[in-house]
N, C-alpha and C positions, 0 to 999 in steps of 0.2 A: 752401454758397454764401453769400457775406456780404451781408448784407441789404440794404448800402448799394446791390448792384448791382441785387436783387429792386425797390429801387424806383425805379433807373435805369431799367431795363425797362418798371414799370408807367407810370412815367411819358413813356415817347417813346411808348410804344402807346399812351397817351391823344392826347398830341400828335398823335400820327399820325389817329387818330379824328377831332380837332378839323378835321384839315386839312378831312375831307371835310365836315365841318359848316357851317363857312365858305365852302365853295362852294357847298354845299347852300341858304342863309342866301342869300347874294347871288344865286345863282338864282330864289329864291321870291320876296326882294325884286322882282325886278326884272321877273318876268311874273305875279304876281299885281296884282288890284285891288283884295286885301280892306280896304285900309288908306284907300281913296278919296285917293288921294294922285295929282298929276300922275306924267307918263311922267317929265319933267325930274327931279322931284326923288328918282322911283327909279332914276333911273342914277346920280345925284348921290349916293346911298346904299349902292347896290349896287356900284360901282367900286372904291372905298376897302373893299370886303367882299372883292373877288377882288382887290387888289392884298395885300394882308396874308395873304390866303391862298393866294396865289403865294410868299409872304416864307416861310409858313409850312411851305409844298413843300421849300426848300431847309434850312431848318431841321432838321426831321424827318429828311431824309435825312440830315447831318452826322450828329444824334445816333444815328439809327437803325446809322450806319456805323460809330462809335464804342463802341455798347453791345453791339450784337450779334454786329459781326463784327472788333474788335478783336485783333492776334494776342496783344496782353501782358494775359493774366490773369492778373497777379499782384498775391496779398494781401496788402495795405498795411494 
């Protein structure tokens, strides 16, 4: 296996990790109070959190579509 694709791999599996981080992240933002911060400015925080990690749904899916289930594995 050439290495170049072992770190394809590792790296849309991170991506893909990330995705659910970023949702995780703007969820915590946005119904926690540990930050004493108003309601306004955790939506104001948390939207631009789930909009990038919507962007970042579609992303992962490309790569993920591309690395893993690719029909031309051929060594360049």
């Amino acid at each position: 296996m050439n290495s170049s694709k072992m770190y394809d791999k590792v790296f849309t599996i991170f991506g893909t990790v990330m995705v659910f981080f970023y949702f995780g992240l703007a969820i915590f933002v946005l119904t926690t109070k540990i930050f004493n911060i108003d309601k306004a400015m955790r939506i104001i925080l948390s939207v631009p959190l789930f909009i990038y990690a919507i962007y970042r749904v579609f992303v992962s899916y490309e790569k993920i579509r591309d690395v893993f289930f690719s029909s031309g594995d051929s060594d360049e």
